[in-house]
C-alpha positions in Angstrom: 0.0 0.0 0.0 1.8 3.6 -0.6 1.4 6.2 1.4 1.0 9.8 0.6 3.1 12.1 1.5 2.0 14.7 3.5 2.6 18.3 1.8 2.9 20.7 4.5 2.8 24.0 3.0 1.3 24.6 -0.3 3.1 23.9 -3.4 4.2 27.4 -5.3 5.8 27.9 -8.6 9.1 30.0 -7.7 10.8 32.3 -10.2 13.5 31.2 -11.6 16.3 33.0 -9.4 20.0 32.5 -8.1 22.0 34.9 -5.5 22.2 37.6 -7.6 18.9 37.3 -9.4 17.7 35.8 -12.5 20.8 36.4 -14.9 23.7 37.1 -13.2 27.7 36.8 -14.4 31.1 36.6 -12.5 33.8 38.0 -14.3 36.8 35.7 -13.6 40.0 35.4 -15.3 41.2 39.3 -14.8 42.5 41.4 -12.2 40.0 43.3 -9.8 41.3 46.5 -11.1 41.0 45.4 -14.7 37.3 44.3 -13.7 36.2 47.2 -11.9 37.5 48.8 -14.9 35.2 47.0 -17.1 32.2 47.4 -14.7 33.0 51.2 -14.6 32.6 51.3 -18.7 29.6 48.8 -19.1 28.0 51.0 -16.2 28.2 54.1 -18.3 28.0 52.4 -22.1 24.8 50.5 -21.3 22.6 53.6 -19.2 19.2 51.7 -20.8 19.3 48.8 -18.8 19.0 48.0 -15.0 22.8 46.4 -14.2 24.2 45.7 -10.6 27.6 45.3 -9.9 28.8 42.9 -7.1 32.3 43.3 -5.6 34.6 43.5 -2.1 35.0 46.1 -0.1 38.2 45.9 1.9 37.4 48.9 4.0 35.5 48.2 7.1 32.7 51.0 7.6 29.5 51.4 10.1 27.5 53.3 7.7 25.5 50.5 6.7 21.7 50.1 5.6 22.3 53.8 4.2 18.9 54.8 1.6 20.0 57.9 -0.6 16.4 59.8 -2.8 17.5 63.0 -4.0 18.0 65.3 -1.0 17.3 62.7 1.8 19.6 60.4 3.5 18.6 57.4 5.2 20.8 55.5 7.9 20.4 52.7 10.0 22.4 49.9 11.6 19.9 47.8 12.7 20.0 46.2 9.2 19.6 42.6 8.5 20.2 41.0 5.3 20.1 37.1 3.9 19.7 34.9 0.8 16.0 35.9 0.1 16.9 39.7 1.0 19.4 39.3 -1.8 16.9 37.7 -3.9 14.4 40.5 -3.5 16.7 43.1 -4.4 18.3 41.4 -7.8 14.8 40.8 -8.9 14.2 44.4 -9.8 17.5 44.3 -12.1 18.5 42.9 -15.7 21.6 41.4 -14.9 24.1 41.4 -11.9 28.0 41.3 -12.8 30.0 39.7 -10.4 33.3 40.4 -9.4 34.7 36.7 -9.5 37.7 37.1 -7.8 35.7 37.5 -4.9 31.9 35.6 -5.2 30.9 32.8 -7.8 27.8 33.2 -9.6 25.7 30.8 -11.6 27.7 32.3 -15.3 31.0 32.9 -16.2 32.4 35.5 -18.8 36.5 34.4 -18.5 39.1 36.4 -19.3 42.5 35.8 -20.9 45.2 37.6 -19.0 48.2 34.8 -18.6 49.4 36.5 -15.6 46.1 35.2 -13.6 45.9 32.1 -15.1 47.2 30.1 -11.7 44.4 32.1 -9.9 41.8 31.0 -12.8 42.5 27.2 -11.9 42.4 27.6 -8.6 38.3 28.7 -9.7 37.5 25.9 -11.8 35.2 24.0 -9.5 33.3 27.6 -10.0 33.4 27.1 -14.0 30.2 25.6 -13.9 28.2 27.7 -16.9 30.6 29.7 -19.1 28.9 31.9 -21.8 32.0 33.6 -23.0 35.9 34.0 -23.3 37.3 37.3 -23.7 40.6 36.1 -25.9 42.8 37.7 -28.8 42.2 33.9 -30.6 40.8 30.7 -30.0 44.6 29.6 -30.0 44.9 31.8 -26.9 42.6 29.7 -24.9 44.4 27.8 -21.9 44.2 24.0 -22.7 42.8 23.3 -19.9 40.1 25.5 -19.9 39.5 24.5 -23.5 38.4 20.6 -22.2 36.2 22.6 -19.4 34.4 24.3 -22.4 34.0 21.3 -24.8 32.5 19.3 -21.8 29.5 22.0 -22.1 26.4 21.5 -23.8 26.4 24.8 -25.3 27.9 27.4 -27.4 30.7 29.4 -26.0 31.0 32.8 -27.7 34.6 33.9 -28.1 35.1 38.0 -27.6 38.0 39.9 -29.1 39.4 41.9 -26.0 40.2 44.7 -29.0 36.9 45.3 -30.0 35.4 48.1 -27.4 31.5 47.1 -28.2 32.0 42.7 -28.4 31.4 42.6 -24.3 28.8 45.0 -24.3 26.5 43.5 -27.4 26.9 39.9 -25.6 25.9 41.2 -22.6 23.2 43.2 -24.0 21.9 40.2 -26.2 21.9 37.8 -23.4 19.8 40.2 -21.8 17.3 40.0 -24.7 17.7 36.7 -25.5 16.8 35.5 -21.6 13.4 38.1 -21.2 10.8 36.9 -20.1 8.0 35.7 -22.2 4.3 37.2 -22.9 1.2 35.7 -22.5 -2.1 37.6 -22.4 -4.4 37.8 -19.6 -8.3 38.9 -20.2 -10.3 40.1 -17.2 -13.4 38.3 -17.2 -14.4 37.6 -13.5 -16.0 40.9 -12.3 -19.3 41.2 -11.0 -20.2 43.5 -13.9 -22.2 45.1 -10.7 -23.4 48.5 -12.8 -24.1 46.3 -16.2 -26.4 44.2 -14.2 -25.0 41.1 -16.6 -21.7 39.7 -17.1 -19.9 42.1 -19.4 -17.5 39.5 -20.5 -20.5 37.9 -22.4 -21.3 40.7 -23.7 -21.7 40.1 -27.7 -20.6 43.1 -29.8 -18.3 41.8 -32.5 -20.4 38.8 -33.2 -19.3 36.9 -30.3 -18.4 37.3 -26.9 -16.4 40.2 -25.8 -13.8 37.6 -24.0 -13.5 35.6 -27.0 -13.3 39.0 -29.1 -9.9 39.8 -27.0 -8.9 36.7 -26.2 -9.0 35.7 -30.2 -7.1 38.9 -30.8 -4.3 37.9 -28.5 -3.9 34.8 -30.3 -3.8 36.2 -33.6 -0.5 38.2 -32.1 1.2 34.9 -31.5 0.1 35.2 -27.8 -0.6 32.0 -25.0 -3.8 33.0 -23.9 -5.7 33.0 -20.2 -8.9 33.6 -19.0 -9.1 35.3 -15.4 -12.3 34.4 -13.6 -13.2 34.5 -10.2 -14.3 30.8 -10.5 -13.2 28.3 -12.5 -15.8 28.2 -15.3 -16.8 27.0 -18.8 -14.2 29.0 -21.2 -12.9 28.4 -24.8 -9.6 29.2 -23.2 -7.6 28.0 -20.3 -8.7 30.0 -16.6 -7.1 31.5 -13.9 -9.0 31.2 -10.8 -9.0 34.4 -8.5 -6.4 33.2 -5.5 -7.1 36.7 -3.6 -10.0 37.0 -3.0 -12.5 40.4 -2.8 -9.0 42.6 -5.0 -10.5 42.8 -8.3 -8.4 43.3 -11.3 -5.2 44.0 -8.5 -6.3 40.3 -7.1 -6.5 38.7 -11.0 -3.3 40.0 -11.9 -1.1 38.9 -8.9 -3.4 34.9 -9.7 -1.7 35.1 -12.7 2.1 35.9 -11.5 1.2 33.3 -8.8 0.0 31.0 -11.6 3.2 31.7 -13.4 5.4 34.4 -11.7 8.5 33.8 -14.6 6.3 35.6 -17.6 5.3 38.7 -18.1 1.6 39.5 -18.5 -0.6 41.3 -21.4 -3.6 42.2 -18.7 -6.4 43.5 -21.0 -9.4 44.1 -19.6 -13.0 42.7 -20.9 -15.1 45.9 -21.1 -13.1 47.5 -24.0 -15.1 47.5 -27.0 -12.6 49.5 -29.6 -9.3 47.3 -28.6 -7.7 46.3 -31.6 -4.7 44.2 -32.7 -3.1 47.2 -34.0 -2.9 49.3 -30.3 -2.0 45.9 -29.0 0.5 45.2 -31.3 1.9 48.7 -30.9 2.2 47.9 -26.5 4.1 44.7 -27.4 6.1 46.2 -29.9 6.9 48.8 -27.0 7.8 46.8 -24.4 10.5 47.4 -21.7 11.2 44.7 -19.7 13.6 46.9 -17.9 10.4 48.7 -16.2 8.4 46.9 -14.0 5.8 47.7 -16.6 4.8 48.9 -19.6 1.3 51.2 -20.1 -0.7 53.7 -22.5 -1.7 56.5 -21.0 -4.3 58.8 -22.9 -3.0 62.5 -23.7 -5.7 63.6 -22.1 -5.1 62.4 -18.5 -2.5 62.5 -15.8 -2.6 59.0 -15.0 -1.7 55.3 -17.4 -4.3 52.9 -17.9 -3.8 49.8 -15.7 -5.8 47.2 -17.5 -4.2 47.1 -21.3 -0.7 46.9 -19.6 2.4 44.1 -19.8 3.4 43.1 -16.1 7.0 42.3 -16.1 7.9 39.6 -13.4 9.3 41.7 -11.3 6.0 43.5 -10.9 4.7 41.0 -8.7 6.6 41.7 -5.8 6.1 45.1 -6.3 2.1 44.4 -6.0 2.7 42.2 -2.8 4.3 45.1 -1.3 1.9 47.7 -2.2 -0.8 45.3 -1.0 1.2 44.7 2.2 0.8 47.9 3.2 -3.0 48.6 2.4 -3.2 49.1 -1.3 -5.1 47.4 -3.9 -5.2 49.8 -7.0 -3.2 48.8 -9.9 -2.7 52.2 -11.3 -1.4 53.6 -8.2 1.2 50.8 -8.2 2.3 52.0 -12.1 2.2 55.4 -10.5 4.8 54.9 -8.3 6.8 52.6 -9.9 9.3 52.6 -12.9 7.1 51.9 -15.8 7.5 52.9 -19.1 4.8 55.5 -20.6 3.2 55.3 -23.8 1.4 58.3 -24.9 -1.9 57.5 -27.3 -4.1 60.5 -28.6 -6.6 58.0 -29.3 -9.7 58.4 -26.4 -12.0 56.1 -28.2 -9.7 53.3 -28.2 -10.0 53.1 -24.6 -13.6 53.6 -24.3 -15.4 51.0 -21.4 -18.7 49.7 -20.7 -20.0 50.0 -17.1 -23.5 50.4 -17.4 -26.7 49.3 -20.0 -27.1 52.9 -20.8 -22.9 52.9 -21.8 -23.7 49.7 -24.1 -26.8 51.0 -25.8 -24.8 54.4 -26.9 -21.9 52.5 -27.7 -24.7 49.8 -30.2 -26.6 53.5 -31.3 -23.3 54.9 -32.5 -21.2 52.1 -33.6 -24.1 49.9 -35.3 -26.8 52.2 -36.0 -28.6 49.2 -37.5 -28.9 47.0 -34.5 -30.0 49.9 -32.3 
């Protein structure tokens, strides 16, 4: 007879993290001033994109846990810090780059410098996941390190130490190349309260307004969900509300805990004019160096929450929010790093709250129906 065993806590999906966050290289191979170096010119070459830079400090200081925003300073040395804390804080970057002389991380980029080729071997139990070797020649390449790199299952790209912008396009491809993918989200479980019906069954394009979006979605190349507050009948897979009483805040953060390593397309079901085109044009405009990426109308002060892409790193940043008494989506995009699209279009973002907003919408748009 087996015996279950007993699960005691609830089974989560984790992001896909390491020490220093989801993509993270240690520079090895080079000299810490050489590196520093390096890290000084990626720093100021590649301004676009959230990079952190891990390395020693030899000088002992007490001015620890110290918070700088514009004219204030923050200190305090009742500060505590562990593997999570360090998770929490690489999450809202790109890419760390580690000073390998001093910490391993899960990547390598090695350098060629002779001179520190003992230290190098002494490292090679840290050689675990090289992407690159900064050499003049293949030729250049210690033997050695040449059998640690054809017992890899992947391509090693080989980076001319002469040419200024080789280290900087690998590391700003690899950046690209390791984003995290899009899948749509439709809002489909309010209580449609005001509309005295479900507005996500709402037929104005011939067929149900979550259909309507979800199909346009999928002709973008787009996996598509469903969010609900209850698992019901759908043409496309559901995502049950797992916070309950949050409403579009509370769908969002079901999604990231249904999958917390993709972004989200969260489009809302009451939008009538949304078209494959404005969508295109948000996905096309995407900055997964923002926690998130939004129109906002020309004519207001504030970005529409619900046709937005939720980078991963988003979720934590709705936790917190939440975690201290707030549930609106658009004041989290408020006060976060988002990147801003400005539309001039008002009708494209036209909702449907009430019977009399759906019968003026019918009269205008299909006279002949009315």
């Amino acid at each position: 007879m087996s015996v279950k065993k007993h699960q005691k806590h609830t089974k989560l999906v984790r992001r896909k993290s390491s020490e220093f966050g989801r993509l993270a290289w240690s520079f090895m191979g080079a000299s810490c001033t050489h590196i520093q170096q390096m890290f000084d010119q990626i720093r100021h070459r590649l301004p676009h994109l959230h990079l952190a830079f891990v390395d020693a400090d030899h000088q002992l200081s007490i001015d620890f846990g110290r918070v700088e925003s514009q004219e204030k300073r923050i200190r305090t040395e009742h500060f505590y810090w562990n593997q999570y804390d360090s998770q929490f804080f690489f999450d809202r970057v790109d890419a760390t780059l580690v000073n390998g002389n001093h910490y391993p991380a899960e990547r390598q980029i090695v350098f060629i410098h002779p001179e520190k080729e003992a230290s190098l071997q002494r490292r090679i139990p840290q050689l675990t996941h090289v992407d690159a070797v900064v050499s003049k020649s293949p030729q250049d390449i210690y033997p050695w390190l040449m059998d640690i790199l054809q017992q890899q299952e992947q391509d090693v790209a080989i980076l001319s130490p002469e040419d200024d912008k080789a280290l900087l396009g690998f590391i700003e491809h690899q950046i690209c190349v390791h984003r995290a993918p899009l899948k749509a989200l439709v809002l489909a479980g309010g209580k449609s309260t005001r509309m005295g019906t479900d507005k996500s069954q709402l037929h104005i394009h011939g067929q149900t307004q979550e259909n309507y979006l979800a199909d346009l979605c999928v002709g973008l190349g787009l996996e598509v969900y469903i969010s609900k507050r209850q698992s019901t009948a759908s043409s496309y897979p559901v995502i049950e509300d797992r916070f309950d009483d949050l409403g579009p805040f509370g769908a969002i953060c079901s999604a990231f805990r249904y999958d917390p390593n993709t972004a989200w397309l969260v489009i809302a079901c009451d939008l009538p004019n949304l078209s494959a085109k404005l969508i295109g044009e948000l996905i096309h405009q995407r900055n997964p160096s923002k926690y998130a990426t939004a129109f906002r109308l020309q004519s207001k002060p504030f970005p529409e929450p619900l046709i937005t892409i939720y980078e991963p790193r988003a979720y934590s940043r709705l936790l917190h929010f939440l975690s201290i008494g707030h549930s609106c989506p658009r004041k989290v995009l408020i006060n976060s790093d988002v990147e801003i699209l400005i539309s001039h279009d008002d009708s494209a973002f036209i909702n449907l709250n009430t019977p009399q907003d759906l019968a003026a919408y019918k009269k205008a748009n299909f006279p002949t129906d009315a």
